[in-house]
MARKE-8163 format. One record per residue (C-alpha): residue in one letter; x, y, z. Coordinates in steps of 0.5 Angstrom, whole numbers, plus 2048, in hexadecimal, padded with zeros to 3 digits. Example, Ala and Ser with C-alpha at 12.3 -4.5 7.8 and 13.67 -1.06 7.14 Angstrom:
MARKE-8163
a8197F7810s81B7FE80E
This chain:
MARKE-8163
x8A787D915x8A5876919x8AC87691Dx8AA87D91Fx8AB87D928x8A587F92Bx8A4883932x89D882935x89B88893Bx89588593Dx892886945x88C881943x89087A944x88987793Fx88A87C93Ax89387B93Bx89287493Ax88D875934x892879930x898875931x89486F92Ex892874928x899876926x89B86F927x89686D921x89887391Dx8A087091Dx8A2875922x8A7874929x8A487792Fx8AA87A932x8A787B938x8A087D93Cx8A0883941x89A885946x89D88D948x8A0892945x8A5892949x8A788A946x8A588B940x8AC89193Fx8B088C943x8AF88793Ex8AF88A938x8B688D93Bx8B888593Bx8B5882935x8B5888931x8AF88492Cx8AD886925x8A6889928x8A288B92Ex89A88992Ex89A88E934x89388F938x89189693Bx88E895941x893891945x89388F94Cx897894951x89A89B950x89B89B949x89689A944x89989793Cx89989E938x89F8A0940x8A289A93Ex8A289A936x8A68A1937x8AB89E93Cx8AC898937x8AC89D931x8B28A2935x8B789C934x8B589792Ex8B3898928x8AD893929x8A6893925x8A089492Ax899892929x89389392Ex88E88E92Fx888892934x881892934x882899935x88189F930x8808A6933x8838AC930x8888AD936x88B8A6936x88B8A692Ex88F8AD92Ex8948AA934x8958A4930x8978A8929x89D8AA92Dx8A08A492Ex89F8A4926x89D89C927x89D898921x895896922x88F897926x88B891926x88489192Bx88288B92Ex87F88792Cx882886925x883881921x88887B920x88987E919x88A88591Cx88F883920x89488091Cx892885916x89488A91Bx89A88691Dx89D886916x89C88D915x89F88F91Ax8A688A91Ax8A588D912x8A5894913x8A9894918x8AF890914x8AE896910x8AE89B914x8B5898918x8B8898910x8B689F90Fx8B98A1915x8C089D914x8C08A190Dx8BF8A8910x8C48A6914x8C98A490Fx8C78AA90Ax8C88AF910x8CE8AC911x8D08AD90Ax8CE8B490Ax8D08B6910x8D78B390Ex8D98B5907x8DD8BA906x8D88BE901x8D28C4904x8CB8C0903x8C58C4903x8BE8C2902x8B78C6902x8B08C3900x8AD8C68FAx8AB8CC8FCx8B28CE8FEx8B38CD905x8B98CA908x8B88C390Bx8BF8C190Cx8C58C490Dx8CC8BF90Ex8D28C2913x8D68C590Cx8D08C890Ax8CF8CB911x8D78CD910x8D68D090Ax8D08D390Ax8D18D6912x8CA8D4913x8C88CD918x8C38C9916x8BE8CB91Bx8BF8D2919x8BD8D0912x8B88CC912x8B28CE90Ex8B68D490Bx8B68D6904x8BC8D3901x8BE8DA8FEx8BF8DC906x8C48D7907x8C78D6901x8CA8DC8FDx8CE8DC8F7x8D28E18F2x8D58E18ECx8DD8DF8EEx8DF8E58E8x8D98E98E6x8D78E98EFx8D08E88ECx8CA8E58F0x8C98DE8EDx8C28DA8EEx8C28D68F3x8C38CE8EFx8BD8CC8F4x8B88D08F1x8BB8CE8E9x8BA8C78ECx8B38C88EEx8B08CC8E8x8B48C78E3x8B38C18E7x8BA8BE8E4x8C18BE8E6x8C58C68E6x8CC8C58E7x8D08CB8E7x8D68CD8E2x8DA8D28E5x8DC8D38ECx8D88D78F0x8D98DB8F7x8D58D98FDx8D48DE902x8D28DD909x8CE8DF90Fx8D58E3911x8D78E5909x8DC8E1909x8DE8DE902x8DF8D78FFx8DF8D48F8x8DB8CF8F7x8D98CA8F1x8D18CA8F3x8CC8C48F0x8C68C38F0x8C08BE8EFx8B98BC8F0x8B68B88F5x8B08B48F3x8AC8AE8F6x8AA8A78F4x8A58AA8EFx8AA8AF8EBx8A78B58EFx8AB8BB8F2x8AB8BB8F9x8B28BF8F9x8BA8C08F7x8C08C08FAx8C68C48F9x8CD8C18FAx8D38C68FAx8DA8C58FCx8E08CB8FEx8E48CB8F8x8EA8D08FCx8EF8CA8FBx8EF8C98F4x8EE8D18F2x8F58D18F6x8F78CB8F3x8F58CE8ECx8F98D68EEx9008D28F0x9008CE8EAx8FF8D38E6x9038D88E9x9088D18E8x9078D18E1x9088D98E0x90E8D78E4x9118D28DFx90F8D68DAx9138DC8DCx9198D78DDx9188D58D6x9178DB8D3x91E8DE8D7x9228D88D5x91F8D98CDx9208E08CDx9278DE8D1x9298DA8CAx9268DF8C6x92B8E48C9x9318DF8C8x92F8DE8C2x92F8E58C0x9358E68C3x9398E18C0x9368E38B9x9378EA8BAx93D8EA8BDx93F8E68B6x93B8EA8B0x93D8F18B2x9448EF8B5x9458EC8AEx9448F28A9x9478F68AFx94E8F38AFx94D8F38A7x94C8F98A7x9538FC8ABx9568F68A7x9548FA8A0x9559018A5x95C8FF8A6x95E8FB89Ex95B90289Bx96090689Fx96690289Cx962902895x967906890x96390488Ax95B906888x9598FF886x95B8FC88Dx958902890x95190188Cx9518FA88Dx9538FB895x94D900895x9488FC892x9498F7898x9488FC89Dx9428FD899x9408F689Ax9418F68A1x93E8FC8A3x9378FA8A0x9388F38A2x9388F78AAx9318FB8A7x92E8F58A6x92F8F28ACx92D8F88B0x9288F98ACx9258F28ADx9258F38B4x9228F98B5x91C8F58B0x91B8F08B4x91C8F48BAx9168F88B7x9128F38B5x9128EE8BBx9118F58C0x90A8F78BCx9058F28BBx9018F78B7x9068FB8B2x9029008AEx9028FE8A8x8FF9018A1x8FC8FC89Dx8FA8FE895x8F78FB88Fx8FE8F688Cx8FD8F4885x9018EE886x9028EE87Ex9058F587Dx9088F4885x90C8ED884x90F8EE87Ex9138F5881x9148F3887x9198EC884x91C8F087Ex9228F1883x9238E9884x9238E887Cx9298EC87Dx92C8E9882x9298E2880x92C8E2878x9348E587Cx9338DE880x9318D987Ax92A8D887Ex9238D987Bx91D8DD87Ex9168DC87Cx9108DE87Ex9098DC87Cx9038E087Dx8FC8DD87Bx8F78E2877x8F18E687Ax8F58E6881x8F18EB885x8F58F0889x8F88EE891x8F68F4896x8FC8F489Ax9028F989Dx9088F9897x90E8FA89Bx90D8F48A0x90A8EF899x9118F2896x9158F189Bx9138E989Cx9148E7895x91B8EB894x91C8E789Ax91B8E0896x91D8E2890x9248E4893x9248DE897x9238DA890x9288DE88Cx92D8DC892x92C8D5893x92A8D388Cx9308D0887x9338D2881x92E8CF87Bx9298CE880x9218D1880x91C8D6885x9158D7884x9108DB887x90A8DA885x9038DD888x8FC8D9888x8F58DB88Bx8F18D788Fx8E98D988Fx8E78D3892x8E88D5899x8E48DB89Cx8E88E089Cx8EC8DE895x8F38DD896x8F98DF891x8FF8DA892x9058DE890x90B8D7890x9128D888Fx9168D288Cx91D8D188Cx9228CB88Ax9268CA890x9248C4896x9248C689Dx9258C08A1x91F8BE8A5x9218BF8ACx9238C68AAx91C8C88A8x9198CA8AFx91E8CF8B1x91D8D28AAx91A8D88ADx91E8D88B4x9228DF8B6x9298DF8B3x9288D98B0x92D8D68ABx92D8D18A6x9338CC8A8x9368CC8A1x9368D48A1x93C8D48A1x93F8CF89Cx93A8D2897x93E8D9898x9378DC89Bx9378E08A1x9318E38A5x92F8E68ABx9298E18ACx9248E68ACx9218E58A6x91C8E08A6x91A8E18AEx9188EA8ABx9148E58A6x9108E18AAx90E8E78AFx90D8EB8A9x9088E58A7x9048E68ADx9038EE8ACx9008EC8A6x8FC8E78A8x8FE8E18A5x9028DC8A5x90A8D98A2x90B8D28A1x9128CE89Fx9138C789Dx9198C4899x9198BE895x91B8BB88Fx9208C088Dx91C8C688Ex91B8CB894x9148CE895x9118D4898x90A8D5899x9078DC89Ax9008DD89Bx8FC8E389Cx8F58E589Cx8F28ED89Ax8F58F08A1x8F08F18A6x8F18F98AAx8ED8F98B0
């Protein structure tokens, strides 16, 4: 450091002259060369040098080390003393002033300057690590996050102004206390105690973040949510010398998080009371039409039978009374199903051993009828050895009556239903798929209403079919309290129902 300006403090004129030659011949500027203490503060105040070669015994009321302290109140300026004198008492007032060297006359040239570009080093150094504290204090004491540090033996050694805030501690109230003192956490739902983050930093010496909230208390028990972290703090050679804790009140973001939520339940409710409000149009609209309809028959019939003379116009009168009276039944009926379904997650059930080939061919022997009187074929198709299905009869019955009446009434004269059963042991556990085949396409767009509440199929009435709507949306909650599973896909022809079930599970 060559450039560096020198102040020299010398009251020997001789010995003055000899070390502004010196400092010369090293490359240096000699700023300035005072004789008293007095002189000497005042031209540090004026050149302010890079160094002050500053003898202690000087000419006056004030010696060097007197002057030295009044530079060094002022300006950041290294200072090394050039005496003759070495005695305990001047060298422990020395110390005080915190000098950058301590040189005992005589020394040599190369002493001089080794001790010079020490100093100017050091100091340059020093003023560094000075502006970087500066800088990190700034930054800490600004931050809106609580930092605490402590060394390893879990001691505070810094607190910011948010951790203060947070804590109820002040920094001088906390330094050299044990972490555990200052920082208390629970658990935000359990209000355990939790470990301190420091002391899992300390004992694992690596990064411990915490991934629940937790709950701060204060030296006045207070409260706060906090999301805390923490991390070791090691030195140029790896070793542990301390952690610091970095936490932060997460009171907003709760709040935040709660009026979101109550927002969504909010939008949710609105949704579920403009869906229950169409479920209700809905119902109106189609009861008000399917129990009207059979009733207006049925006083039409009331009304014919009474001006009927002759039996047959009475027998036949009667049996659309009939009719209409079951067609009434069914829709209540179906109601009361669906209502009892969807009010009872968990329907008693009864489930026994089925012997699916003794079992189907009963329950289909009905639609053989039926089919033969509309030109339409039934087939059913059982693999050998097919073991037997543990579940509840009633419900099981219910949903193939289901398919195959829908079969028998959308299917055309000349066409075909199949059903047929096969056993899956590939998955654990096995799987028996029971599908129900007809004849007759559904229109794509159609599919996914297919098991909706009241639900008809467009064409219904051209195909001279009625229906409440019911009956598919009473199967696919009839599939769900056996633990299965119903789908239905439509192509080429042919509409597909895929039922399948596992052996019934009875918690």
């Amino acid at each position: 450091m060559t450039d560096a300006n020198i102040l020299v403090v010398e009251d020997e004129s001789i010995v003055a002259k000899d070390l502004q030659n010196r400092l010369r011949r090293f490359g240096y500027t000699v700023a300035g060369i005072a004789s008293s203490g007095q002189e000497a503060i005042k031209k540090a105040m004026e050149f302010s040098p890079d160094l002050v070669l500053m003898d202690i015994r000087l000419k006056g009321q004030m010696d060097g080390i007197q002057a030295a302290a009044e530079i060094h109140k002022c300006l950041d300026i290294p200072i090394i003393y050039l005496t003759a004198y070495a005695d305990e008492d001047t060298l422990e007032r020395a110390k005080i002033t915190e000098p950058f060297g301590y040189l005992l006359k005589p020394f040599k040239e190369r002493e001089l300057k080794t001790n010079i570009e020490i100093a100017l080093t050091k100091h340059k150094l020093e003023k560094q690590l000075k502006t970087n504290q500066k800088w990190l204090a700034t930054l800490l004491n600004s931050i809106s996050d609580g930092v605490i540090s402590s060394d390893r033996n879990q001691l505070i050694t810094f607190m910011n102004p948010v951790a203060e805030k947070l804590t109820g501690w002040t920094q001088a109230e906390a330094i050299t206390k044990n972490i555990a003192e200052v920082f208390k956490i629970i658990d935000i739902n359990t209000r355990e105690p939790l470990e301190n983050p420091i002391k899992t930093v300390l004992e694992s010496e690596a990064i411990a973040p915490f991934f629940t909230t937790t709950i701060l208390i204060a030296q006045n028990g207070t409260e706060t949510p906090i999301d805390p972290s923490a991390a070791p703090i090691k030195d140029d050679q790896n070793n542990l010398i301390g952690a610091v804790l970095v936490f932060r009140d997460v009171t907003e973001r709760l709040q935040a998080m709660a009026a979101r939520q109550k927002q969504m339940q909010q939008e949710q409710l609105v949704a579920q009371w403009e869906q229950l409000n169409q479920f209700k149009n809905d119902f109106l609209n189609l009861v008000s039409h399917e129990l009207r309809s059979p009733l207006y028959h049925m006083k039409s019939m009331i009304q014919m039978l009474q001006i009927a003379t002759a039996v047959q116009e009475q027998h036949y009168f009667l049996d659309i009374l009939e009719a209409e009276c079951d067609r009434e039944m069914e829709l209540i009926n179906d109601l009361l199903e669906l209502q009892r379904l969807e009010n009872s997650s968990n329907l008693l059930l009864a489930p026994d051993l089925l012997v699916l080939q003794q079992w189907l061919p009963w329950l289909i022997e009905p639609f053989q009828i039926r089919t033969q009187e509309h030109q339409q074929t039934l087939q059913l198709y059982l693999p050998e050895n097919l073991p037997a299905l543990f579940s509840d009869r009633p419900s099981l019955e219910r949903i193939l009556v289901e398919l195959l009446n829908n079969a028998c009434k959308y299917t055309p004269a000349g066409g075909e239903i199949v059903l047929s059963v096969s056993h899956e042991t590939a998955e654990i556990p096995a799987k028996m798929i029971v599908t129900v085949r007809n004849s007759a396409e559904i229109p794509a767009d159609e599919l996914p209403r297919i098991f909706e509440k009241f639900y008809r199929f467009p064409d219904a009435d051209i195909w001279n079919q009625g229906g409440t709507g019911l009956g598919l949306a009473i199967v696919q909650k009839l599939v769900a309290q056996l633990q299965g599973s119903i789908q239905v896909t439509s192509n080429q022809g042919w509409t597909t129902f895929t039922l399948t079930l596992s052996d019934l599970e009875i918690s």
